[in-house]
VMD Tcl script that builds the backbone (N, CA, C; Angstrom):
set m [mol new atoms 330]
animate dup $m
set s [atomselect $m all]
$s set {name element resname resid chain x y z} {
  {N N UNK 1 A 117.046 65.229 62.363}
  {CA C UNK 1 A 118.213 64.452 61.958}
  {C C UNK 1 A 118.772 63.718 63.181}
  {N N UNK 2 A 118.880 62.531 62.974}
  {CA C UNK 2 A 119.272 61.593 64.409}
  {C C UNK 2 A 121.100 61.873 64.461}
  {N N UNK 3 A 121.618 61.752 65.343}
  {CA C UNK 3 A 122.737 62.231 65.901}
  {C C UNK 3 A 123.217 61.384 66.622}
  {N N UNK 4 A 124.539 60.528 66.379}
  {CA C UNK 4 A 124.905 59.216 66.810}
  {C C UNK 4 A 126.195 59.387 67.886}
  {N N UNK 5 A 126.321 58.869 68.969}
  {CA C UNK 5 A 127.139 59.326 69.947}
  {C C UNK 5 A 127.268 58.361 70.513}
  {N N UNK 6 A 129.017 57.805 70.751}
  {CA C UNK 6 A 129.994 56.659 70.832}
  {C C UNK 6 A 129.115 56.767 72.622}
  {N N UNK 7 A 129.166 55.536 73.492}
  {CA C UNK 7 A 128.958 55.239 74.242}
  {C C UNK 7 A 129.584 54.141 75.167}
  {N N UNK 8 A 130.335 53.137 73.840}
  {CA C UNK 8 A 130.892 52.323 74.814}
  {C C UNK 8 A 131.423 51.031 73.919}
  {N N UNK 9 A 132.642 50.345 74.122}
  {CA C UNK 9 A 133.703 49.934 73.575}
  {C C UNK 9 A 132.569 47.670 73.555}
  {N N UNK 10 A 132.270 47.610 72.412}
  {CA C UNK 10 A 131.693 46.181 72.124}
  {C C UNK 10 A 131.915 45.567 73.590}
  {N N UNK 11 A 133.263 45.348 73.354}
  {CA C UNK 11 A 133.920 44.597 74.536}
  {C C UNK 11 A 133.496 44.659 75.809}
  {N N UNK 12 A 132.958 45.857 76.428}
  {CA C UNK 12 A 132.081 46.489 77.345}
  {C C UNK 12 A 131.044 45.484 77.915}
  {N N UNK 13 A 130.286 45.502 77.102}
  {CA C UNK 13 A 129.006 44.454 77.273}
  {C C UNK 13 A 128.928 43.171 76.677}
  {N N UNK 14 A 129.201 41.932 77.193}
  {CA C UNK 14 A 129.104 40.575 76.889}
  {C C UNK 14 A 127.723 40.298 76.260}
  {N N UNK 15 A 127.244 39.354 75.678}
  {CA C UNK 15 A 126.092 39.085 75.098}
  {C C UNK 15 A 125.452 38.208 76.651}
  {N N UNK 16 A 124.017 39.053 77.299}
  {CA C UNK 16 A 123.561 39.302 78.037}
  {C C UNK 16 A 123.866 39.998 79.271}
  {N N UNK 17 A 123.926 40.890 78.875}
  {CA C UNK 17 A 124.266 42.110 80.122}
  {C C UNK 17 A 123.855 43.410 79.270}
  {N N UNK 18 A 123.912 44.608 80.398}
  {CA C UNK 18 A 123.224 46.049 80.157}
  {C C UNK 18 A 124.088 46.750 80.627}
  {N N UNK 19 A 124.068 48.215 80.588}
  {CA C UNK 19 A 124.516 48.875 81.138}
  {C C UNK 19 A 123.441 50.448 80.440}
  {N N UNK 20 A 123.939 50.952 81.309}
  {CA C UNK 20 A 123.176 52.324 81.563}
  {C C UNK 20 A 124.115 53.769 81.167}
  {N N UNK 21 A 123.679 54.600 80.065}
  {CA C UNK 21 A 124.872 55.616 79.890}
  {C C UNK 21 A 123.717 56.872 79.991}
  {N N UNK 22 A 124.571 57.504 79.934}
  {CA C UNK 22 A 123.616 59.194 79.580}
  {C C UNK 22 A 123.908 59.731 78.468}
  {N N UNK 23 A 123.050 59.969 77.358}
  {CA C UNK 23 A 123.198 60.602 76.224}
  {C C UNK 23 A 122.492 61.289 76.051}
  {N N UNK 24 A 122.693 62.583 75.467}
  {CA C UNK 24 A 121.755 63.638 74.707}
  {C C UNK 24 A 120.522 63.877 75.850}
  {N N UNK 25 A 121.277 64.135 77.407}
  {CA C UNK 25 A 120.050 64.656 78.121}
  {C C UNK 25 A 119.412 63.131 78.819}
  {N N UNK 26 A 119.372 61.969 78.137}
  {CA C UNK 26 A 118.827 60.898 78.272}
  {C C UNK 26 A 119.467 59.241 79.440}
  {N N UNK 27 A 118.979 59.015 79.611}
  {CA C UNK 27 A 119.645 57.702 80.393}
  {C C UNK 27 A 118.973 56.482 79.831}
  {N N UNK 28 A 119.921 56.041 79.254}
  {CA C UNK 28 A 119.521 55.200 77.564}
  {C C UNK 28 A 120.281 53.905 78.394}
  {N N UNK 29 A 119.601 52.839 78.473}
  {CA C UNK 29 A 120.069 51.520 79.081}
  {C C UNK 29 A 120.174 50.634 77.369}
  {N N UNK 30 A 121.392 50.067 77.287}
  {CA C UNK 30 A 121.968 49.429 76.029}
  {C C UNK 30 A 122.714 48.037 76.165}
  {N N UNK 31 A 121.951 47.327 75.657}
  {CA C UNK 31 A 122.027 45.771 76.047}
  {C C UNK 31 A 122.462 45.074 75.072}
  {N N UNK 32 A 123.066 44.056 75.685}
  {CA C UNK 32 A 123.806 42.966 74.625}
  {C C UNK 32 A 122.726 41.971 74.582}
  {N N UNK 33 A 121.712 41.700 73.165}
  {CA C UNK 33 A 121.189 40.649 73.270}
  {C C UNK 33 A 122.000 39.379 72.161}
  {N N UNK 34 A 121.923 38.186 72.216}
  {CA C UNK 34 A 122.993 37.488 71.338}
  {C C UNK 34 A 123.787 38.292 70.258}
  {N N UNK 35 A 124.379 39.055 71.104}
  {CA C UNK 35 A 125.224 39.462 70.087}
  {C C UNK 35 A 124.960 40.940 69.684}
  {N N UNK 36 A 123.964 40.915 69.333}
  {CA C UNK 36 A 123.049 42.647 68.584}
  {C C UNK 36 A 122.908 43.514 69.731}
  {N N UNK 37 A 123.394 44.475 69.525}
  {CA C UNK 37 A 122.828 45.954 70.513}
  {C C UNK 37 A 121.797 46.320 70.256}
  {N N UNK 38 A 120.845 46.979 71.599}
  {CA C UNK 38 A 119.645 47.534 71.723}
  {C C UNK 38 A 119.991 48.809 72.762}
  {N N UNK 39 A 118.909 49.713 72.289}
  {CA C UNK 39 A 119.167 50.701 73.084}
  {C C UNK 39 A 117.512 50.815 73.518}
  {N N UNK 40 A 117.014 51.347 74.664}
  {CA C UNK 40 A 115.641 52.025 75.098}
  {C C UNK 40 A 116.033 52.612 76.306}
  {N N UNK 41 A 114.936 53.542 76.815}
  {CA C UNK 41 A 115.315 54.393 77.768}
  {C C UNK 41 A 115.350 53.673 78.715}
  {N N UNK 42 A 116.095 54.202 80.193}
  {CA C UNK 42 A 116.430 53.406 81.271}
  {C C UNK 42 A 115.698 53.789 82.245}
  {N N UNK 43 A 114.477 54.735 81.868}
  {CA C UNK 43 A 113.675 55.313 82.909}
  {C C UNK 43 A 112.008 54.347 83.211}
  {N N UNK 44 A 111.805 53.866 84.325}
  {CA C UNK 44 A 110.126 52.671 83.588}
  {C C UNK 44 A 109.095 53.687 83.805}
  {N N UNK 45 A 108.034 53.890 82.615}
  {CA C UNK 45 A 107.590 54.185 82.234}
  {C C UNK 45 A 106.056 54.192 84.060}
  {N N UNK 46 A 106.464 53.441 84.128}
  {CA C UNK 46 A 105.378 53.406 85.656}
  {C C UNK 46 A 105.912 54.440 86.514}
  {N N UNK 47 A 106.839 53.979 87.356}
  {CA C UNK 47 A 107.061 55.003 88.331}
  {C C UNK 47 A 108.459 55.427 88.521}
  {N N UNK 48 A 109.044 55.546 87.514}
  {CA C UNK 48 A 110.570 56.069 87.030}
  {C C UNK 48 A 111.784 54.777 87.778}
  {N N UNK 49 A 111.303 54.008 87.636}
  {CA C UNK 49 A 112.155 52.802 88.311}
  {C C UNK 49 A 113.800 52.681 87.095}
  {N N UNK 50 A 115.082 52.208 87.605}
  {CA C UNK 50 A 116.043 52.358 87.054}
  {C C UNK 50 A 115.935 50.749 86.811}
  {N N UNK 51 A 116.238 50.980 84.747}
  {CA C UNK 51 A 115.834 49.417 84.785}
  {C C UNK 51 A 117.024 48.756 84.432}
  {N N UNK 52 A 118.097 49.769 84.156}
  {CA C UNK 52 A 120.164 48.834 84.508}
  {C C UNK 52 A 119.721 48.408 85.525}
  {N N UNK 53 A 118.721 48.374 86.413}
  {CA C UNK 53 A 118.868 47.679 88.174}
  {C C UNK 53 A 118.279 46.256 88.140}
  {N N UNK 54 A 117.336 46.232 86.787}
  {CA C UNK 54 A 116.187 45.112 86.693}
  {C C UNK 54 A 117.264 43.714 85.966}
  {N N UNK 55 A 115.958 43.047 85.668}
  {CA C UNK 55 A 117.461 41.421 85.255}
  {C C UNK 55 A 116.702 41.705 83.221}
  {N N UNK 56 A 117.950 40.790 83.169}
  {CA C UNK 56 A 117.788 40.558 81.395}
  {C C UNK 56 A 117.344 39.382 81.393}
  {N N UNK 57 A 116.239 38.771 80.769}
  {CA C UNK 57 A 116.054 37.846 80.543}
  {C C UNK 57 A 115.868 37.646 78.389}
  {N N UNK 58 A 116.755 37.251 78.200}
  {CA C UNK 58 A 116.947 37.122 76.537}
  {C C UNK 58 A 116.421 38.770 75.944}
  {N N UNK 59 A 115.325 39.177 74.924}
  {CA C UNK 59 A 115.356 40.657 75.237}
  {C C UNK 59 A 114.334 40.990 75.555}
  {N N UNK 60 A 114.191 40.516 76.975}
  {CA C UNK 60 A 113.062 41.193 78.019}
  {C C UNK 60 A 113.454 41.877 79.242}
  {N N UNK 61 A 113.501 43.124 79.872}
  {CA C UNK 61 A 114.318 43.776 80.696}
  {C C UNK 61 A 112.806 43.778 81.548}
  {N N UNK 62 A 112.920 43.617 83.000}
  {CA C UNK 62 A 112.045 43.584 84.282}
  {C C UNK 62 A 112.515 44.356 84.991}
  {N N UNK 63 A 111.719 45.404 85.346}
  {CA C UNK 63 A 111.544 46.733 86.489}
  {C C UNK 63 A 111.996 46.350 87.706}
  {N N UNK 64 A 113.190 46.587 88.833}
  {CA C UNK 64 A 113.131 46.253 90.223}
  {C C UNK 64 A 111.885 46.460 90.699}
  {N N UNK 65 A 111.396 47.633 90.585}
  {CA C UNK 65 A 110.414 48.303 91.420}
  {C C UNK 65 A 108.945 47.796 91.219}
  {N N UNK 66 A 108.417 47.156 90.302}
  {CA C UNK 66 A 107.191 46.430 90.240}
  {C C UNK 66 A 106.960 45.399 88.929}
  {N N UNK 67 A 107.769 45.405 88.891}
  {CA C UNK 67 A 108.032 43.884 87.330}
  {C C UNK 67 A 107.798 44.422 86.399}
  {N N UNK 68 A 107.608 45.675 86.063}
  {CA C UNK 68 A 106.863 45.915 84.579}
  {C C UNK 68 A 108.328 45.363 83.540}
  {N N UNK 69 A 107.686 44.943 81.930}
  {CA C UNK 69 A 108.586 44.156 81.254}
  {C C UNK 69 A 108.691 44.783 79.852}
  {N N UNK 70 A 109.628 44.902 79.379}
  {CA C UNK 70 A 109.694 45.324 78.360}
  {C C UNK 70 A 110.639 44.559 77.018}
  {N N UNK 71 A 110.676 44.893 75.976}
  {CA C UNK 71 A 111.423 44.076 74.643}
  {C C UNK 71 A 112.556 45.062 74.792}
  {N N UNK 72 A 113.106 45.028 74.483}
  {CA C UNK 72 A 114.335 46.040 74.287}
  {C C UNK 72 A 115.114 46.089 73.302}
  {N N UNK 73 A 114.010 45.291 72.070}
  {CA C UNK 73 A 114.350 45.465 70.509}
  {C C UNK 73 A 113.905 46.028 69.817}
  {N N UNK 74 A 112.193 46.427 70.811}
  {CA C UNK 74 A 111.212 47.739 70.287}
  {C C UNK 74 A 111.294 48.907 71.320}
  {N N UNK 75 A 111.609 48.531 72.281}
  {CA C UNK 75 A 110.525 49.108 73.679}
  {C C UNK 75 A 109.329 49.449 73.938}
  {N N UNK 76 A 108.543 48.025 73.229}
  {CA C UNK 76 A 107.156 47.667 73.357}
  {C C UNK 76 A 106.836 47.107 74.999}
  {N N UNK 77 A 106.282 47.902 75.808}
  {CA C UNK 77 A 105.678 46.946 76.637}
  {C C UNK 77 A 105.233 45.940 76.502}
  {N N UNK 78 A 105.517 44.379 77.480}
  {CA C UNK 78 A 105.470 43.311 77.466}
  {C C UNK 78 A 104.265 43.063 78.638}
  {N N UNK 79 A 104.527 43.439 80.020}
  {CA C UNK 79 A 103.799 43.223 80.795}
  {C C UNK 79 A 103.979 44.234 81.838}
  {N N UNK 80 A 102.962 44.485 81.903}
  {CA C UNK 80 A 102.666 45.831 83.079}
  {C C UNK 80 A 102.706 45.333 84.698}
  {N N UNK 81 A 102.872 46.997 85.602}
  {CA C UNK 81 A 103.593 46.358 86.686}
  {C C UNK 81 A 102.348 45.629 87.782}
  {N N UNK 82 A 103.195 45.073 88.729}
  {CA C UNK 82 A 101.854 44.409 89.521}
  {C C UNK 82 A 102.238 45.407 90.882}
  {N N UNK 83 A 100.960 45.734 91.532}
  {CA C UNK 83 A 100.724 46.725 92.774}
  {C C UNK 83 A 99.772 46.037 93.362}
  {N N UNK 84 A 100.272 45.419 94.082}
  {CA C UNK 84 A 99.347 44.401 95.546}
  {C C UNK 84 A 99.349 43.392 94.872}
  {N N UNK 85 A 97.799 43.080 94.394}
  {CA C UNK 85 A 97.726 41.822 93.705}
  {C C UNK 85 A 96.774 42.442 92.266}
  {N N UNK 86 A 97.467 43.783 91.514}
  {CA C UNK 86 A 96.834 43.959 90.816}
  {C C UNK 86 A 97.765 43.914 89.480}
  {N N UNK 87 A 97.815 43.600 88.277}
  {CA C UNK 87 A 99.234 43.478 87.380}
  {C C UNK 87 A 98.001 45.074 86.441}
  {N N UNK 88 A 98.783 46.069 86.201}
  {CA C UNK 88 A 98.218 47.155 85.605}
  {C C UNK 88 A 98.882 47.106 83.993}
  {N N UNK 89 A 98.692 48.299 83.495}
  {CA C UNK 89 A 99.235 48.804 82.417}
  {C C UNK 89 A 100.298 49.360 81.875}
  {N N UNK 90 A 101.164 49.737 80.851}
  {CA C UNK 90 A 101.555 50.833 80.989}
  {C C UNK 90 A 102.340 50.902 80.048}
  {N N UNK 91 A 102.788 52.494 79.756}
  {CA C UNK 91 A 103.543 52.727 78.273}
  {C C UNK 91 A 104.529 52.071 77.733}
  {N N UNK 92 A 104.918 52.241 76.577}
  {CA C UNK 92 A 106.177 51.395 75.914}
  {C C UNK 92 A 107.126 52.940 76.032}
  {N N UNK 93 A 108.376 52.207 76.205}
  {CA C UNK 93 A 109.390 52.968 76.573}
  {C C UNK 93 A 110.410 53.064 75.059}
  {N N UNK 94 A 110.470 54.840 74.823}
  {CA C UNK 94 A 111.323 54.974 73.976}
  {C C UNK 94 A 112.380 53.935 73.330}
  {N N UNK 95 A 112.676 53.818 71.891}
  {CA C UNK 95 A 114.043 52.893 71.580}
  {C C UNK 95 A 114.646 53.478 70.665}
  {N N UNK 96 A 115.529 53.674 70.957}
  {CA C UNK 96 A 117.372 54.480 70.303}
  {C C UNK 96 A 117.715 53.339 69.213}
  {N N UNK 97 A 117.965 54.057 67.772}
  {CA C UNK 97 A 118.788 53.368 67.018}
  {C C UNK 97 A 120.219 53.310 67.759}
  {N N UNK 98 A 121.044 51.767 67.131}
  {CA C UNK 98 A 122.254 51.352 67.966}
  {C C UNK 98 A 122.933 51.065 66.613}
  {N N UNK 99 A 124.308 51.201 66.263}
  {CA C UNK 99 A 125.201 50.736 65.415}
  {C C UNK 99 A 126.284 51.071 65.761}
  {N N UNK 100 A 127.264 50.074 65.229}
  {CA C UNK 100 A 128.382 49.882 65.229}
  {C C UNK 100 A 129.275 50.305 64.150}
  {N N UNK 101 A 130.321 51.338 64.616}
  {CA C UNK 101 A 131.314 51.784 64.370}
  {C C UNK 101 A 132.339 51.536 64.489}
  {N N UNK 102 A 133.300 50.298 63.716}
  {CA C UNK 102 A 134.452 49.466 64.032}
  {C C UNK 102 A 133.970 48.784 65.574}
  {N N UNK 103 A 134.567 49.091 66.710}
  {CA C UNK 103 A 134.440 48.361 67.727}
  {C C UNK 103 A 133.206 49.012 68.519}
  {N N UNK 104 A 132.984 50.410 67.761}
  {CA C UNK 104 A 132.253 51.399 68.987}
  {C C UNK 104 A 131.091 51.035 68.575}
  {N N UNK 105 A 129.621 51.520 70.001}
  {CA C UNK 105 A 128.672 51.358 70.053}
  {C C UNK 105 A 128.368 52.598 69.479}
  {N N UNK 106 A 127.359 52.768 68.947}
  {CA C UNK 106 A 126.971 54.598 68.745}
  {C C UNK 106 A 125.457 54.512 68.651}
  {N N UNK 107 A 124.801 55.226 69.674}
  {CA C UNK 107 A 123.281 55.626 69.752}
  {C C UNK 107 A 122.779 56.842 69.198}
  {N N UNK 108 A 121.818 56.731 68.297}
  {CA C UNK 108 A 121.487 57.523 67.480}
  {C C UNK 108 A 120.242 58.598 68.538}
  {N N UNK 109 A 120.181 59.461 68.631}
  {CA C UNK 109 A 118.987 60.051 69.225}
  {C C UNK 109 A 118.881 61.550 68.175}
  {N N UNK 110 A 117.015 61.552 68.312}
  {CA C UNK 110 A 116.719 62.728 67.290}
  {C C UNK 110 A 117.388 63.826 67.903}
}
mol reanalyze $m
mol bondsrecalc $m
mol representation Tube
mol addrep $m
């Protein structure tokens, strides 16, 4: 049974910007894309890089630590990270149901 837990006030996050909370054990990065909330984990799936640190580009979130790219409407990997001059592979990163509760954000996790 998924279990929904307030995180943070609409107003919070402008439509393009992120922020990073901890829920249910988790560090769930939750983004304003035009408008719609997304939630996926904030951990990269390569080498635990913090990706509140990476940029938003519409809903594609990029790794500081080696570009890896992700959707952050599935948390389908987009493009895997590059190491020297090699661009590799790599997992799709968990995604949290997101809804709205009057003004509140609320992330659902099993």
């Amino acid at each position: 049974m998924v279990q929904f837990t307030k995180v943070a006030d609409a107003s919070e996050l402008s439509p393009g910007t992120m922020k990073k909370f901890a829920v249910g054990g988790e560090q769930v990065l939750v983004a304003n894309v035009g408008g719609k909330f997304f939630a996926i984990r904030s951990v990269c799936t390569h080498m635990q890089g913090d990706l509140s640190l990476g940029t938003l580009e519409g809903n594609i979130v990029t790794c500081p630590r080696h570009g890896s790219q992700f959707d952050l409407t599935t948390g389908k990997s987009v493009r895997g990270p590059k190491v020297a001059f090699v661009r590799l592979s790599t997992k799709d990163e968990p995604a949290y149901e997101v809804k709205l509760e009057g003004s509140s954000i609320m992330i659902g996790m099993p």
